[in-house]
C-alpha positions in Angstrom: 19.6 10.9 7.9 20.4 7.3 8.5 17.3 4.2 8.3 18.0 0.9 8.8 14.9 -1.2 6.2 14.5 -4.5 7.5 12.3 -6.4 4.3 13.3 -5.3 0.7 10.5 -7.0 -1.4 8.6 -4.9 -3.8 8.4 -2.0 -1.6 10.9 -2.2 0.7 13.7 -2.4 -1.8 12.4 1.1 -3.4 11.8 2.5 -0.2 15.5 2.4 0.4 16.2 3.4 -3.0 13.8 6.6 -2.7 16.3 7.3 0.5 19.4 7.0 -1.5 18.2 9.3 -4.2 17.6 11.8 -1.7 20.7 11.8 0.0 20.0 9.8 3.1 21.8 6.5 4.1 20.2 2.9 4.7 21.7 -0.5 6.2 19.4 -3.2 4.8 18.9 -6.5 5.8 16.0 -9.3 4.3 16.4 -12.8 4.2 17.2 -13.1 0.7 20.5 -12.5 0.3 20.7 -11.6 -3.6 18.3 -8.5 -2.1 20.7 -7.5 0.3 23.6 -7.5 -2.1 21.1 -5.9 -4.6 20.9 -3.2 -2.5 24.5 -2.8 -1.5 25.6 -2.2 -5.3 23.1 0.7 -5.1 24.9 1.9 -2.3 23.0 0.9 0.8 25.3 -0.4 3.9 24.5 -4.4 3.7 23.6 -6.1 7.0 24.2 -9.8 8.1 20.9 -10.1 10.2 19.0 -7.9 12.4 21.8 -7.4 14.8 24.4 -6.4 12.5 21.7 -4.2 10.9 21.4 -2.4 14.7 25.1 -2.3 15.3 25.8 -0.3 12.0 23.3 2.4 12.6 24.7 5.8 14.2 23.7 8.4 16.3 20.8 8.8 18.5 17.9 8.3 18.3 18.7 5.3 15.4 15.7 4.6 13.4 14.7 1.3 11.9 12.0 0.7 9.7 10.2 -3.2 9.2 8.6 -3.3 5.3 7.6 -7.3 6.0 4.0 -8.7 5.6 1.6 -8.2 8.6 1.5 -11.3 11.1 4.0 -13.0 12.7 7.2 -12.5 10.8 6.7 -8.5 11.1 5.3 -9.5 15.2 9.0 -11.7 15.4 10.8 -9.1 13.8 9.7 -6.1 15.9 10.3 -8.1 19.1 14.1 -9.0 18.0 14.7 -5.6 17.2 13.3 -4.5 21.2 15.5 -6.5 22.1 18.3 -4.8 20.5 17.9 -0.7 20.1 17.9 1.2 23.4 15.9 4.1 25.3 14.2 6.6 22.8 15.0 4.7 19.5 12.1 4.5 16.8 10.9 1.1 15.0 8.3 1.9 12.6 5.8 -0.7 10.9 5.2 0.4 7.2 3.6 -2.7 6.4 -0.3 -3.3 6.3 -0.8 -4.0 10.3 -4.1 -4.2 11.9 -4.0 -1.1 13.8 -5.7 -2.9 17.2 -2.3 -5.0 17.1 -0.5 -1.2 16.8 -2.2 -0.7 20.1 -0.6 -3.1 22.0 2.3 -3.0 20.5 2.8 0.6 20.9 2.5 0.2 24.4 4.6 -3.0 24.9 7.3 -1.2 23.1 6.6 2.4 25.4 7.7 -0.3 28.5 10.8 -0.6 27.1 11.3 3.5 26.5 11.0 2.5 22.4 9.0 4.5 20.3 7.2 3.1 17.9 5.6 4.5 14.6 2.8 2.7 12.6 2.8 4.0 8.8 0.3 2.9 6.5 1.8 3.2 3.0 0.6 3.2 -0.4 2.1 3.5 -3.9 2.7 -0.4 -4.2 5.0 -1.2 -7.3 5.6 2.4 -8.4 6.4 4.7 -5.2 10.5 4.6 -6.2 9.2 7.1 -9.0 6.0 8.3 -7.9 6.9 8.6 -4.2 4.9 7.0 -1.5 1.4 8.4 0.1 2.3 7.9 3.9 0.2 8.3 7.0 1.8 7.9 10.0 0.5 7.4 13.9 2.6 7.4 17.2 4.5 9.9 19.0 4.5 13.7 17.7 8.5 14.0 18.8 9.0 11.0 17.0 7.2 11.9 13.3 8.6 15.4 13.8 12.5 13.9 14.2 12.0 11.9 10.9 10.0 14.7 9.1 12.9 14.4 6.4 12.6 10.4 5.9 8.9 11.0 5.3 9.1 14.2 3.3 11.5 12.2 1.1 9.6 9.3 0.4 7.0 11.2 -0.3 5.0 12.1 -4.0 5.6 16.3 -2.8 2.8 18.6 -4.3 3.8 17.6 -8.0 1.5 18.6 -10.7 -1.3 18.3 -8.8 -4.1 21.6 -8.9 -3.4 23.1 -5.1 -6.8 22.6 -2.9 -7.9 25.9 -2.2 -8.3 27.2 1.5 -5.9 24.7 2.9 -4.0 28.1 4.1 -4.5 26.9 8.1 -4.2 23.3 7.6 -1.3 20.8 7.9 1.0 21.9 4.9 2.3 18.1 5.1 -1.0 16.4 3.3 0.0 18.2 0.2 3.4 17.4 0.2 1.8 13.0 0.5 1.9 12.8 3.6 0.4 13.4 7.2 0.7 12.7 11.3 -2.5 11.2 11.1 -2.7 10.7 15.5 -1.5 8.4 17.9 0.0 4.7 17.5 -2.5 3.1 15.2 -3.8 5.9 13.2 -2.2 5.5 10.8 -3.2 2.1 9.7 -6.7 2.9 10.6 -6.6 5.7 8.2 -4.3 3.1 5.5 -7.4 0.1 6.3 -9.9 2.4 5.5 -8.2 3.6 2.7 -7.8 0.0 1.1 -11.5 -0.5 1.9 -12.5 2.5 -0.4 -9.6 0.7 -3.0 -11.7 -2.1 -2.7 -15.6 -0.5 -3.8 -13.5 2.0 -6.6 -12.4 -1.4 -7.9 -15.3 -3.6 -7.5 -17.7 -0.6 -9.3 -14.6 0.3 -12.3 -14.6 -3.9 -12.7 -18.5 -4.3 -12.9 -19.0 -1.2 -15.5 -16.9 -3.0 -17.7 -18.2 -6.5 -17.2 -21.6 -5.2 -18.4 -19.5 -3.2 -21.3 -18.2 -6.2 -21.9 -21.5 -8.5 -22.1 -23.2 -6.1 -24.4 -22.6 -8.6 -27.0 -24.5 -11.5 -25.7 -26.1 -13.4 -28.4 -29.5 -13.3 -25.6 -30.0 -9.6 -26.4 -32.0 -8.3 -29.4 -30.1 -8.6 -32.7 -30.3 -4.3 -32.9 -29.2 -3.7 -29.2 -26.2 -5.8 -28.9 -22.9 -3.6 -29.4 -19.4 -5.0 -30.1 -17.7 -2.7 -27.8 -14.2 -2.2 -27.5 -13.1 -2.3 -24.0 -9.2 -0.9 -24.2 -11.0 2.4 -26.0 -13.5 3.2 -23.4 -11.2 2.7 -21.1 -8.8 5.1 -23.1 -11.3 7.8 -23.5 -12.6 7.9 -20.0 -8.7 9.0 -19.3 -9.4 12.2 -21.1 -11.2 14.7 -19.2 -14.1 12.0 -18.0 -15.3 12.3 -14.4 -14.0 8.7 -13.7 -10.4 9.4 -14.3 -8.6 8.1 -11.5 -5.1 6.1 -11.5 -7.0 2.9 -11.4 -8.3 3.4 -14.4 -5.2 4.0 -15.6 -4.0 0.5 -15.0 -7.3 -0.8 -16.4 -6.4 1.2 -19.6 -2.9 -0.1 -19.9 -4.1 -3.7 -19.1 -7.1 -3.2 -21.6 -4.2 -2.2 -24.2 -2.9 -4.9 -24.2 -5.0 -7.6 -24.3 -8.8 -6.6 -24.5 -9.8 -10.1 -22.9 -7.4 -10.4 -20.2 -7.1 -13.5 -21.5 -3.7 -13.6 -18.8 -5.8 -13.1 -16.0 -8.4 -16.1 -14.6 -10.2 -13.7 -12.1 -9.0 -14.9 -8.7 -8.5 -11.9 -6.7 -7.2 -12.6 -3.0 -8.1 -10.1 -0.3 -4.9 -9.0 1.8 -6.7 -8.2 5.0 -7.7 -4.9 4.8 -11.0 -5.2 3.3 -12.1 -7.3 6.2 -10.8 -4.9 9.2 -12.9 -1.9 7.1 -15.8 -3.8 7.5 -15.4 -5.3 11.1 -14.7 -1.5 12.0 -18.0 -0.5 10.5 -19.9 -3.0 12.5 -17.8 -1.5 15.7 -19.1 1.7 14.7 -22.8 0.7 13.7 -21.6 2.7 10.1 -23.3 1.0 7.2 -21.1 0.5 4.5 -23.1 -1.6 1.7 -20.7 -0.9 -1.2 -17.0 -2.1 0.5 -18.5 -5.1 2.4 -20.0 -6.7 -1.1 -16.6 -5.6 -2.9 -15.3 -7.5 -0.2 -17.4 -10.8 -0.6 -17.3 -11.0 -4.3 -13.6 -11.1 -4.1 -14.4 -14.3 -1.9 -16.3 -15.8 -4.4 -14.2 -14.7 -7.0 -12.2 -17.8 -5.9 -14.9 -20.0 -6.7 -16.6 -18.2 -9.9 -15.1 -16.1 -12.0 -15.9 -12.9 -14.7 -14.7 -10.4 -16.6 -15.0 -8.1 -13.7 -12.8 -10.4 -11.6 -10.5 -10.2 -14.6 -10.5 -6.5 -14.2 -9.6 -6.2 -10.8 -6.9 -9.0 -11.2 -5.7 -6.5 -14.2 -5.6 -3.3 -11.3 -3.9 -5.5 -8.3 -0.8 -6.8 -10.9 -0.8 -2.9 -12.0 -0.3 -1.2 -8.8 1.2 -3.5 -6.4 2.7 -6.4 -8.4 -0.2 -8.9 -6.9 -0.2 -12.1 -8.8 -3.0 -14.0 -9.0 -3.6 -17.3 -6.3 -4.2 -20.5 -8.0 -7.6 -21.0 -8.1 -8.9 -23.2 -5.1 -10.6 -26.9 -6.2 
């Protein structure tokens, strides 16, 4: 099949490349240039701008998918691109939208006879190998005519122990990916998603901290321990309860550099956090754990630890974040 990928920044670039690998064809556009013609040597079909991108793609329905940062370049983009693709053609947000902005936006673009497809997607910095977790909302006809863009881009069933049982269920969640429902589903279910990222995080950070402080010189001489933060980290890997991918990247970091001396602790919030918990007040759900991982990343900015060192240490590992100067 054919895409057009409008943003080719850490994810959108491997995205494309993902595509290519798999035998489908991309025209790319971004505003850097160098990414553009980075993407043409792979073999991608360079565009000039949005318009070019449109008048290079074929068939019917043509397909476009925006990989840009939620807000007003994504809201600018999408509105060009109405503009330009006709009755029964699919834009599709794979950025971090808030899904109440999918709403309207789903709808604006129905006007038009435009489908539109929000897909929440995760797999930051390593999806080109990995493949990409994807959960999509919008229109069923839709999903279904670009089952083999998202089946692509997706991890597949890997090495992963099969879940008993599933016999009746959608066979796409095993495969990484699933319709998740209609326009804004799918960022709900991606927002809630980064909310749990954010608690697994924040507990994996603070286990360590206290690890990590067991050598205060306030404790008794005979209960301080000079623990070594890259091997527990290691050894929780192996067969441990806590093994997870996060821990992974704390491992690696930990290798490294047991202090994270690279790392000052400031760890931004990108949006989601905050949504999870305004939905939980929508819903009256309590949700103690994500809405304090979400305020100690605020005062992360102002105070800093070894915990906010760790989380620093996870964001660089699995999605490339670097760290915001710390505010004065």
């Amino acid at each position: 099949m054919q895409l057009g990928v409008i943003g080719l920044g850490r994810m959108g670039a491997n995205i494309s490349r993902r595509l290519m690998r798999a035998g489908h064809s991309t025209v790319v556009w971004d505003a850097n240039p160098s990414a553009v013609q980075g993407l043409g040597s792979d073999g991608a079909t360079p565009a000039s701008g949005p318009a070019d991108l449109v008048g290079k793609l074929s068939g019917s329905p043509r397909a476009v998918w925006v990989m840009l940062p939620h807000g007003k370049i994504t809201e600018d983009t999408i509105t060009q691109l109405a503009g330009m693709l006709g009755k029964g053609d699919i834009i599709i947000d794979g950025g971090n939208t808030y899904y109440k902005d999918d709403v309207r936006r789903g709808k604006e673009l129905a006007a038009k006879g435009l489908r539109y497809l929000d897909v929440g997607t995760s797999g930051g910095v390593w999806g080109l190998e990995r493949g990409y977790c994807l959960m999509i909302g919008g229109d069923t006809d839709a999903v279904n005519h670009l089952d083999p863009i998202f089946k692509a881009l997706a991890p597949g069933i890997g090495s992963i122990e099969r879940t008993h049982g599933r016999e009746s269920h959608d066979p796409r969640a095993e495969q990484g990916y699933i319709h998740a429902g209609p326009v804004g589903a799918g960022h709900f279910v991606k927002m809630i998603h980064n909310g749990i990222e954010y608690g697994m995080m924040q507990a994996m950070a603070e286990g360590f901290d206290i690890l990590q402080g067991r050598a205060s010189a306030k404790l008794p001489a005979d209960e301080r321990y000079d623990l070594k933060m890259a091997d527990i980290a290691e050894v929780w890997r192996r067969g441990s309860v806590v093994t997870s991918w996060l821990l992974d990247l704390t491992s690696s970091a930990l290798a490294k550099d047991d202090k994270l001396s690279t790392f000052s602790g400031v760890v931004e919030d990108s949006g989601e956090g905050r949504w999870t918990v305004e939905a939980a007040i929508e819903e009256a759900v309590p949700a103690e754990v994500l809405a304090a991982s979400l305020f100690v990343r605020f005062r992360s900015r102002q105070d800093h630890t070894f915990a906010e060192k760790i989380l620093s240490a996870m964001r660089f590992g699995f999605g490339g974040h670097v760290e915001a100067p710390a505010k004065e």
